[in-house]
Structure formats: C-alpha cells, structure tokens
C-alpha positions in Angstrom: -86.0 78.8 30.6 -89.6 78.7 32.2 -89.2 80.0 35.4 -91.6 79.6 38.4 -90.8 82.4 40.7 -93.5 82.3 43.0 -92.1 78.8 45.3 -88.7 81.2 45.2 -90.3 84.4 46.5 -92.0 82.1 49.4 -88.9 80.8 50.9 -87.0 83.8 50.6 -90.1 85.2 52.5 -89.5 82.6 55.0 -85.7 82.4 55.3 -85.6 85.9 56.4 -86.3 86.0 60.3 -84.6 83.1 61.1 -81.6 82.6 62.7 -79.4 79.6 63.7 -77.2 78.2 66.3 -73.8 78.1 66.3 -72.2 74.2 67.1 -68.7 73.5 67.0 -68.7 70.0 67.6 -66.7 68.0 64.9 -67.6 64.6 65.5 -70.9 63.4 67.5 -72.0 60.0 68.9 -75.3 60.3 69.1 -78.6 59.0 67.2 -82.2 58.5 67.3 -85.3 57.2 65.2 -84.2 60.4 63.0 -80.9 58.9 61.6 -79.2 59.9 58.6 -82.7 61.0 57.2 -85.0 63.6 56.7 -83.5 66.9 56.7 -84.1 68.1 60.4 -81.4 70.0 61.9 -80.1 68.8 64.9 -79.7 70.8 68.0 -80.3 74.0 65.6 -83.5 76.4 65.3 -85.8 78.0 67.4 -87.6 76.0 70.1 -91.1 76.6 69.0 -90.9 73.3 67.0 -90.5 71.2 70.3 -92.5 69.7 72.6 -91.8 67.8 75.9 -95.2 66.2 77.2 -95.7 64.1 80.1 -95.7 60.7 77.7 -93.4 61.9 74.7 -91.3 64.7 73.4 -91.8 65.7 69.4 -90.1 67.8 67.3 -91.5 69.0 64.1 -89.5 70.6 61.1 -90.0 70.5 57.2 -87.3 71.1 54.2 -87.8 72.5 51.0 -85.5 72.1 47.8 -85.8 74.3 44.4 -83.3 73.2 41.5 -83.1 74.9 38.2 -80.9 73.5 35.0 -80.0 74.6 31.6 -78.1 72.2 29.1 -75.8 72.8 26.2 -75.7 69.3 24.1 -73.3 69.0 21.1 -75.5 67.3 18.4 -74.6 63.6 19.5 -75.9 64.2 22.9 -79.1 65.8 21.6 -80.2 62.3 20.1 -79.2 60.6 23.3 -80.9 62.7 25.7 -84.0 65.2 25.2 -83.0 68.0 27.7 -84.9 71.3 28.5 -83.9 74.5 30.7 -86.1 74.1 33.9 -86.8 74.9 37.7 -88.4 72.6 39.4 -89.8 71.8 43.2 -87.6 68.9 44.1 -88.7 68.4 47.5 -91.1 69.3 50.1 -91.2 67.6 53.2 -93.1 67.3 57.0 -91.3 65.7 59.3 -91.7 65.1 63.2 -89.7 63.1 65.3 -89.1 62.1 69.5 -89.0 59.8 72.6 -91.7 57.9 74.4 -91.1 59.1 78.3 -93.0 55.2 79.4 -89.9 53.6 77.1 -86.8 55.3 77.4 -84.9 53.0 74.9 -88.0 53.6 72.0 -87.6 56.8 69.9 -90.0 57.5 66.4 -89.9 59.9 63.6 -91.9 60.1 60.4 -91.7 61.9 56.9 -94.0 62.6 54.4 -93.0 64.5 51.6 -94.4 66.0 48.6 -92.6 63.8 45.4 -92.1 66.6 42.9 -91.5 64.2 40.0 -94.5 62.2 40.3 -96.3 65.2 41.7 -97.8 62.8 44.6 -97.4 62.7 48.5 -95.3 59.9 49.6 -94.1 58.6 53.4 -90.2 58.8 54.0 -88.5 57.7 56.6 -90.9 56.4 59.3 -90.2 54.3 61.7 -89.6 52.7 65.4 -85.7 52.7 66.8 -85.2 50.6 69.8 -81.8 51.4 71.7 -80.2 47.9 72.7 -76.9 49.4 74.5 -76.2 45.9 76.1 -75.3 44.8 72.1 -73.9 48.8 71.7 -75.9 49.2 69.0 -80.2 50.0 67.9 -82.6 48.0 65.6 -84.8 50.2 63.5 -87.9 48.9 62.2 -89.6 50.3 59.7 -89.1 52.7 56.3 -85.2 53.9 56.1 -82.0 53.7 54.2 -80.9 50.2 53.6 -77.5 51.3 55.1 -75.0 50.6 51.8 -73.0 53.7 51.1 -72.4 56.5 53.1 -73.6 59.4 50.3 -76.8 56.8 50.2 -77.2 56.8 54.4 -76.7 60.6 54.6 -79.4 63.0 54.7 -79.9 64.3 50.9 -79.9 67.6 52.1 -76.6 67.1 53.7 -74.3 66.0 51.0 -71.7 67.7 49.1 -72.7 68.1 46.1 -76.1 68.4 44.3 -77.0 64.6 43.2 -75.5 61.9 44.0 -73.5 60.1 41.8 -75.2 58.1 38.4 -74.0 54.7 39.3 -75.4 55.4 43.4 -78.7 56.1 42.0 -79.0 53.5 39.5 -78.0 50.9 41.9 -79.4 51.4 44.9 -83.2 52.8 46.5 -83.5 55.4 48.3 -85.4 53.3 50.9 -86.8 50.2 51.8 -89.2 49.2 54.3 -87.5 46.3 57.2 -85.5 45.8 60.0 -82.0 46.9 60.7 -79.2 46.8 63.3 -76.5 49.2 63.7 -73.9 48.4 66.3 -70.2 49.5 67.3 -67.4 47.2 68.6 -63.8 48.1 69.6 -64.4 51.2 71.2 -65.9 52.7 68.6 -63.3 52.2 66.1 -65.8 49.4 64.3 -69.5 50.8 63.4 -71.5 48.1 61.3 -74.8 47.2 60.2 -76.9 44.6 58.7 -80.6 44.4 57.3 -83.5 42.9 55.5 -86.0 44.4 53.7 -89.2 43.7 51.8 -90.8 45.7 49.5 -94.3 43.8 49.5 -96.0 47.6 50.5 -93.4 49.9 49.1 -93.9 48.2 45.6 -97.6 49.6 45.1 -96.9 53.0 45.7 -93.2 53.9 45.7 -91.5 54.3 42.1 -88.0 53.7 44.1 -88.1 50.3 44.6 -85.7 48.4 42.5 -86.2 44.4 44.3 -88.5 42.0 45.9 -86.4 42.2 49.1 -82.7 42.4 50.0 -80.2 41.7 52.7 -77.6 44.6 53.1 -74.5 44.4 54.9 -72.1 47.0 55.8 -68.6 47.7 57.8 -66.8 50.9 58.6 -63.1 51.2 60.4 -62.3 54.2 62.0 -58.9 54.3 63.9 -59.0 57.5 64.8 -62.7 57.4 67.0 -62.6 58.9 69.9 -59.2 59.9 70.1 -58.9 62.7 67.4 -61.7 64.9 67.0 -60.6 67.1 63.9 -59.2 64.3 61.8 -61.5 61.1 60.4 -60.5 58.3 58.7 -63.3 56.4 57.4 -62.4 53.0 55.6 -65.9 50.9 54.3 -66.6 47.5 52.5 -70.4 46.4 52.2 -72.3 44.1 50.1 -76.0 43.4 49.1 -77.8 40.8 47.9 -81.5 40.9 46.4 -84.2 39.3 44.6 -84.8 41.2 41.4 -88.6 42.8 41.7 -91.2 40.3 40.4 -88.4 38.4 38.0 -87.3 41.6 36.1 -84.7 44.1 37.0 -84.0 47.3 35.6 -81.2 49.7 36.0 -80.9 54.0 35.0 -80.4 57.5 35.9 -80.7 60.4 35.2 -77.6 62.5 34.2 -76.9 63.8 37.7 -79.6 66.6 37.2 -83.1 66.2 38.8 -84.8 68.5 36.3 -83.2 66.2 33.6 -86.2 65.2 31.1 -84.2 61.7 29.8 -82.3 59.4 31.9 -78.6 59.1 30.7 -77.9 55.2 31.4 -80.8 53.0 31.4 -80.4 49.2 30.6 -84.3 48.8 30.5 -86.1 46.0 31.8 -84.7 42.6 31.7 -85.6 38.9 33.1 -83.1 38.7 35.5 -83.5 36.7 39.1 -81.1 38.5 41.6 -78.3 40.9 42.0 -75.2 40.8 43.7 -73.3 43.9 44.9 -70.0 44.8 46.5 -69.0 48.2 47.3 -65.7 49.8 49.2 -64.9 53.4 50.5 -62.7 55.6 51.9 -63.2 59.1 53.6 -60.6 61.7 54.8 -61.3 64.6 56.5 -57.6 66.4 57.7 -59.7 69.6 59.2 -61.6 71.6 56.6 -60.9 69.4 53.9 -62.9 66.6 53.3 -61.5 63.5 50.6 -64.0 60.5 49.7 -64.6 58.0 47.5 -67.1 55.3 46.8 -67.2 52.3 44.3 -69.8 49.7 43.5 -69.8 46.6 41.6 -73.1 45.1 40.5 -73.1 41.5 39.4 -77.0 40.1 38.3 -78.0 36.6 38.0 -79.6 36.6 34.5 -79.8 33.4 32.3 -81.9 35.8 29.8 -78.7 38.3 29.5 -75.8 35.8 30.1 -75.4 37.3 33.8 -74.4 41.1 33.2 -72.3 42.9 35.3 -72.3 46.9 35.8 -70.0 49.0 37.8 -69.7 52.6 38.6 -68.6 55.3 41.7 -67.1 58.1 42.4 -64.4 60.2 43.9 -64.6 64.4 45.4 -62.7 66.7 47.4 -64.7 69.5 49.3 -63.0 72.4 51.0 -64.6 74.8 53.4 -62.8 78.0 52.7 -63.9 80.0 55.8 -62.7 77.5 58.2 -65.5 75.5 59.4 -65.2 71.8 60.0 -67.9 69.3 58.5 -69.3 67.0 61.9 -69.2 63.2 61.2 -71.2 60.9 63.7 -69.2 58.5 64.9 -72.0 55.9 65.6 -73.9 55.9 62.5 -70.6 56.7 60.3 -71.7 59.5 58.3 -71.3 63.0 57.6 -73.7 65.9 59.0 -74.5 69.2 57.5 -72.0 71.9 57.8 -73.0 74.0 60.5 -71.4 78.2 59.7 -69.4 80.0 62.3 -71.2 83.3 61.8 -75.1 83.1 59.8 -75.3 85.3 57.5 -78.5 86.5 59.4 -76.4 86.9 61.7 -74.2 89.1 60.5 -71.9 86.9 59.4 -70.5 85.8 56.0 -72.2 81.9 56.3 -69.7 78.8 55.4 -68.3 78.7 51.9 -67.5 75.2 50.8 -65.9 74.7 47.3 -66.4 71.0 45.8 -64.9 69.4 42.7 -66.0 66.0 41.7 -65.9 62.8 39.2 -68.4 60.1 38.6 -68.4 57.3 36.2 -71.0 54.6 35.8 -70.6 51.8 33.2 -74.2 49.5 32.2 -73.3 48.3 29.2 -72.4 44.5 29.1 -72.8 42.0 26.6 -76.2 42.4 24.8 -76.9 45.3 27.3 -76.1 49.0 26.1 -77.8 50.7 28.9 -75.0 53.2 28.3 -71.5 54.4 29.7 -71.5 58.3 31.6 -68.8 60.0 33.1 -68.9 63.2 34.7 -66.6 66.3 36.0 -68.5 68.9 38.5 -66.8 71.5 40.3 -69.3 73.6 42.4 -69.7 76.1 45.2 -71.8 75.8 48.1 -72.9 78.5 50.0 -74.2 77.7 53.7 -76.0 81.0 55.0 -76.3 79.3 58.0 -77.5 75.8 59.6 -81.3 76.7 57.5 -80.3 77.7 54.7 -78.2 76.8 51.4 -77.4 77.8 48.0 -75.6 75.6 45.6 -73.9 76.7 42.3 -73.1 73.6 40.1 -71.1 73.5 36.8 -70.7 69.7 34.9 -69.5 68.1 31.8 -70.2 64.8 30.7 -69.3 62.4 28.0 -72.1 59.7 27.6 -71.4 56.4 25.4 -74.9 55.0 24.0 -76.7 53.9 21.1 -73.0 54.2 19.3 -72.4 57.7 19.6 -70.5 59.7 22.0 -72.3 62.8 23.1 -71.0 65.9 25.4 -72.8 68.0 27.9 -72.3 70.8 30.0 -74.6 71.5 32.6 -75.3 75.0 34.7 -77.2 74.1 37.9 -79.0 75.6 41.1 -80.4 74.6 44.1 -82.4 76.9 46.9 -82.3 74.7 50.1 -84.2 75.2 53.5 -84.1 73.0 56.1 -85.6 73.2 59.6 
C-alpha cells in the first residue's frame, strides 16, 4: 500500500488544540443559505471564524477528508475490476457562509473545494437563500443538492457510513445549479420541496453532471414533529424527471470505495432522451438507534435501448453505543452530524457509533449489462468530538458482470475534520 503520510501528520497537527462544544439538542428547526451542505459545524468551534459587521455576518470554516483502501478479489473479480491498496485526499474544502444585516430574509454561503479525483479546484454549494415565512418555507437559488434523497441532501461529511450507496451515486448528481423551494405545512408534520435545474454552466467544468436539466420533487411526513423530541419518524416519496445530457445518458459507480481504480456498475454511454425516477424512504430513530432505508427506480426513455430500466437502494441500522442522540432538522428533513457528550480533547471518550449496512444496485436490462452489485458493510465510527472523525469500514460484495460473478472484501479508513 503506497502511503502518503505527510496530509496525515498535518491534520493530526491541527486536530490537536481544538476543542468543541457540547449540544444536546435532538431535533432543530432551523436553516440558512448553508443547508444540508458543506461540512461546517453548526453552533460548534471556536469563535475566531465569525464575523458580525455593520452590513453582514460571515462565518468561515474548511473540511478535510483522507480515505485509505485495500482489496482482496477472488480471481473473477480481478477481471471485473482493476483494484489497488491506496490513500487518497478525498476532500478539501473552503467554505464561508452568513446574513446580509440591509435584508434580513437573504442569507449566502459558498464552497470551493479541492476535487481530489480530478486533482482540480471546483465551486460547491454557492448560493443566495431567500426566507419567504409567509409560504413557511425559502427559495434557494443557485448551486446545491437537487433535494431527492435524504443520504443525497445531507452533508457528506455527516452520514453514516463512508459512501453512499452504488445505486445513490449512479443515479443521482451531487449538485446542480437552479432554483429550489423548501416549505413545511401541517405544523411541521409535512416538509417538501420542489426544483429545477440546468446544467448549461455546470456541464463545462463539473464531471458530476448526469442531465441537461431536471425537475425534482420531494415529500417527507413526520408525525411526530414537534411533539416528540427523541423519537423521529421520517416517511419520504420523491420523483425526478430529466433530459438526458446532450442526447446521451450514462449510468456507474464505483464499488462504494472512493480510492476504487474501476467503477463496479457502469452501463456506458447510450442514446437515450430522458429519465424518469421514483424513489420512497423511511427513517426511525427510537433514541440512539437510528433505522433507514432508501429505494430508487430509474425508468429511461431510450428508443436506441428499448427504454431500460435500473433500480437500486439501500437499507442500515446505526447505534450510538455511548448514548448520544443523532439531531434531525425538522425543516429541511435530514439528519446532522452527531455531536459527543464528552470530546475526547476533552477528556472524554468521543461518541462511538456502530453501523451495519446493505446496498444493492441492479443496471443490467435488456441489451444493457452495466452490471448487478450488492454489498454488506458493518463499520465503526468514532466521533472524537464535533471536529473530528474516524471511520473503520469492513465490506463484501458480490458483483454480476461481463458473465461472471466476482467477490470482494474491502478494509477501509477515513480521517475526517470538519470546522
């Protein structure tokens, strides 16, 4: 394995003197231009970051993530996927966001983050948020999540396991550049949203973008907002619709490993003219325990390929063994990071959260064999406090291309900061 230890000796440099702030607050209401985005830690970290003007507040932060894999393929999987024993810098990432004082109802933020794949600077999440309260709700204009799936809308650095599932990534873009409303209705218990998107900038310089533009649609029922603060039922449907990206569409991902040399599932590029997705969900969280899955189904208009149809999703169970409870904002409908009783530089022992998950993505149909991947992870996360994270990931995956059905197990690591 070909280690780069000197990004690892940096942030361990940096982690040291920090501390962090201790929130006990299991479900929250509020938002800003920030959203589920970006990696800044809300209402955590020292106050040097902040500052309140006469015209505008701001609030700068920046997160870092280092992964490292190693693979053992049986000899099937070896000629479906070429994988190497790496670390890698996955992310690096500025960020800044506040309020102008003239408009009370306008908040901003902007990202720009270092693309470790590509090895190129990139803009994430920038953009305008406009509170409307008369329509309880906000438009955000500019470069965000599309708002379909709640592992999608969360902040990457957030979730509960290292990547998100195969099908998630194969599916759907990180971002998109548009407009999008978020709004709540009966008292809370409904939070929706709805957008459209174009990808008429994005396309030059962003390798995420998958269509020409799409409209994205998405509703969450929670019966217990604002009446039970430990216990959240979170019950989804959403749908998208989008013009494939310049009359060809193409679907893949890798195998749920960033380092990963060879995508897994990958139907390659095919004439198609637009997509058609539905997707449903359901999240739990009795206390410390948190229960959730999500499934997508992916139908493409495509005279050239019959009109294929793909599928995948996933379903996890996460348990935080010393107590803690993970936050979910009520008006966005997501999860937050899990914030530690006691940091560990602190004094304390940091939050232990054990996670055990499955995935399964299907792209094979008719003349398409862009491959069939399922996937078993159990993990351990170890949050040292609201900065810092370590993640210990085990995985084993049967894959079903090219005719042959390969096995892999995977031993992953990820270093995470976040301030």
């Amino acid at each position: 394995m070909t280690l780069r230890f000197w990004p690892l000796l940096v942030s361990f440099i940096l982690l040291l003197p920090l501390r962090s702030a201790i929130g006990s607050e299991t479900t929250s209401e509020t938002r800003s231009a920030a959203e589920a985005d970006e990696g800044v830690a809300a209402n955590a970290g020292p106050k040097w970051n902040e500052y309140d003007g006469q015209y505008f507040t701001a609030r700068g932060g920046f997160g870092l993530l280092l992964d490292t894999a190693a693979y053992d393929q049986d000899s099937a999987s070896a000629q479906q996927m070429h994988l190497n024993s790496s670390a890698v810098l996955r992310d690096f990432r500025f960020l800044l966001k506040g309020k102008f004082k003239f408009a009370p109802r306008l908040s901003y933020t902007l990202g720009y983050m270092y693309d470790g794949a590509n090895e190129v600077w990139r803009f994430r999440q920038t953009g305008l948020m406009i509170d409307v309260p008369e329509l309880n709700g906000n438009f955000f204009i500019g470069r965000t999540k599309e708002g379909f799936s709640t592992n999608k809308i969360m902040v990457g650095y957030n979730g509960w396991t290292i990547e998100r599932s195969a099908a998630n990534d194969a599916f759907l873009p990180i971002l998109a550049d548009g407009i999008k409303f978020t709004g709540g209705a009966f008292n809370g218990k409904l939070v929706y949203n709805v957008g459209w998107f174009t990808n008429a900038i994005a396309r030059v310089a962003q390798t995420y973008v998958k269509n020409d533009n799409q409209t994205v649609a998405r509703a969450v029922w929670l019966p217990f907002a604002k009446s039970d603060h430990r216990n959240v039922l979170h019950l989804a449907i959403q749908g998208r619709y989008a013009n494939a990206k310049e009359g060809t569409q193409q679907y893949r991902s890798k195998p749920e490993s960033f380092p990963a040399q060879s995508f897994a599932i990958d139907t390659g590029e095919f004439a198609a003219e637009n997509s058609r997705m539905l997707g449903v969900e359901a999240y739990f969280r009795p206390g410390s325990w948190v229960f959730g899955s999500e499934y997508y189904w992916n139908q493409v208009s495509s005279a050239a390929k019959s009109d294929p149809f793909f599928q995948g999703g996933d379903v996890f169970a996460a348990y935080l063994l010393t107590g803690e409870i993970r936050p979910y904002n009520e008006k966005g409908a997501y999860f937050e990071m899990v914030k530690p009783e006691r940091s560990v530089f602190s004094g304390g022992s940091g939050a232990f959260e054990l996670v055990l998950r499955y995935s399964y993505a299907d792209l094979d149909s008719g003349s398409i064999e862009g491959g069939r991947f399922q996937r078993i992870t159990p993990m351990v996360n170890w949050h040292l406090s609201d900065n810092v994270r370590l993640e210990l990931a085990y995985g084993y995956s049967i894959l079903n291309r090219f005719d042959i059905e390969g096995r892999t197990q995977y031993f992953q690591s990820r270093l995470q900061f976040q301030l």
